[in-house]
C-alpha positions as CSV (number, residue, x, y, z in Angstrom):
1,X,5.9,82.6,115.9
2,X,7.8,85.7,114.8
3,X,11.7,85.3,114.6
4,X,14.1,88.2,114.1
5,X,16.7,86.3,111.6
6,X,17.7,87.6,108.6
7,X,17.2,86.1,105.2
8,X,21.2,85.7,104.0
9,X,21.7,83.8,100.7
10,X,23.2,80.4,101.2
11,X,22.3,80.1,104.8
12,X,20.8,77.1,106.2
13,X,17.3,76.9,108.3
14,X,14.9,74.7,109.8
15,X,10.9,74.6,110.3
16,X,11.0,74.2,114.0
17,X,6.9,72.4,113.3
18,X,8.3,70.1,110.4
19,X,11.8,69.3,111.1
20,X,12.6,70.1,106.8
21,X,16.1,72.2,106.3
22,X,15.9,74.6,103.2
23,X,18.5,77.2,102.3
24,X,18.1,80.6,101.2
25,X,19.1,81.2,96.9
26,X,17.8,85.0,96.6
27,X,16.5,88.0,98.7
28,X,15.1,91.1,96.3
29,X,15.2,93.7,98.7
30,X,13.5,95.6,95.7
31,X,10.4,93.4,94.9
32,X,10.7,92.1,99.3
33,X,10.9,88.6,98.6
34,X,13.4,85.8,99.7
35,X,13.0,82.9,97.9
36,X,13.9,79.4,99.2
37,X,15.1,76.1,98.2
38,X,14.1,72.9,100.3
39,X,16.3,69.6,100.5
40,X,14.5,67.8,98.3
41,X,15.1,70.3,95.6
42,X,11.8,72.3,95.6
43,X,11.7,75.8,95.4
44,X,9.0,78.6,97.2
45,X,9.3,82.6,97.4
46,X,8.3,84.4,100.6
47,X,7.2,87.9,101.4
48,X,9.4,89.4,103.5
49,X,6.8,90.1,105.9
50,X,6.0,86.4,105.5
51,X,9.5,85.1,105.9
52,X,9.7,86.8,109.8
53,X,6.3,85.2,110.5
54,X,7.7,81.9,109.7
55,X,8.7,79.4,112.7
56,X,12.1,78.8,111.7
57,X,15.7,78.7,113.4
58,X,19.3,78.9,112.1
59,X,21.0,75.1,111.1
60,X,23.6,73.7,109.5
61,X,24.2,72.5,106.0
62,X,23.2,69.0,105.8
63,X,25.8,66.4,105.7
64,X,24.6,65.4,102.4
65,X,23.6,68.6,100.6
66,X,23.5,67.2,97.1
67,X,19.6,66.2,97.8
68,X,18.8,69.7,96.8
69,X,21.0,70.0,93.9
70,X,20.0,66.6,92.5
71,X,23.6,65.5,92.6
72,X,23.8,61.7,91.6
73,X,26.8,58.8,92.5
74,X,26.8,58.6,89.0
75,X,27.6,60.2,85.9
76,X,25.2,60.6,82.6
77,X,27.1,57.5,81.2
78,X,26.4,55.1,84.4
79,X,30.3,55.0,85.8
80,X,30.6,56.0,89.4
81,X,32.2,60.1,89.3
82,X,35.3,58.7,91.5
83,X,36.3,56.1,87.9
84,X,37.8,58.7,86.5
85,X,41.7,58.9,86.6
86,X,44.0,61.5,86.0
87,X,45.3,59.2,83.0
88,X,42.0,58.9,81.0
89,X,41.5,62.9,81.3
90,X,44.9,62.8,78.9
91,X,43.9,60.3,76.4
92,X,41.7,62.5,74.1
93,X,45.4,64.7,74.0
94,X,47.3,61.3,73.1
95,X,45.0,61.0,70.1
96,X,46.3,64.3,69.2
97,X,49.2,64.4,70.0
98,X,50.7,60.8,70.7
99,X,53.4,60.7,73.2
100,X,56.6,60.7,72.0
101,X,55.6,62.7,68.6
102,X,57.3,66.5,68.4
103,X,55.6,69.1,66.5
């Protein structure tokens, strides 16, 4: 089913026969290709000429968009990305610096 919506970088869409979101991450007007990135993180390059044959329509950003960018609930060392306080983003100055000591 031919659609007549543009490829825009950063725009949402949806398969209308699957049901999977993917957002658009490049069109080369110059080589005609727009190239996609699903929810799950995988990414596929169209034609342009393939891209308006696709059955597709316009949605909105998932609720939880960090699927595609394989953002985790925690950091590289295992702590949840909310444990960090204003406080321990000073210490590596303290260690420098202690408080209290002038230059």
């Amino acid at each position: 089913m031919q659609h007549e919506l543009d490829p825009i970088v950063d725009q949402w869409y949806m398969h209308r026969d699957k049901g999977q979101r993917f957002v658009v991450t490049a069109v080369d007007e110059s080589e005609n290709t727009v190239e996609i990135q699903h929810f799950d993180g995988d990414i596929e390059e169209f034609s342009l000429d393939d891209w308006y044959d696709l059955d597709i329509e316009l949605s909105e950003e998932p609720e939880n968009w960090s699927g595609a960018l394989d953002i985790a609930e925690t950091d590289d060392l295992g702590t949840e990305v909310t444990d960090t306080t204003e406080d321990d983003w000073m210490e590596p100055m303290e260690e420098i610096h202690p408080p209290g000591n002038k230059r």
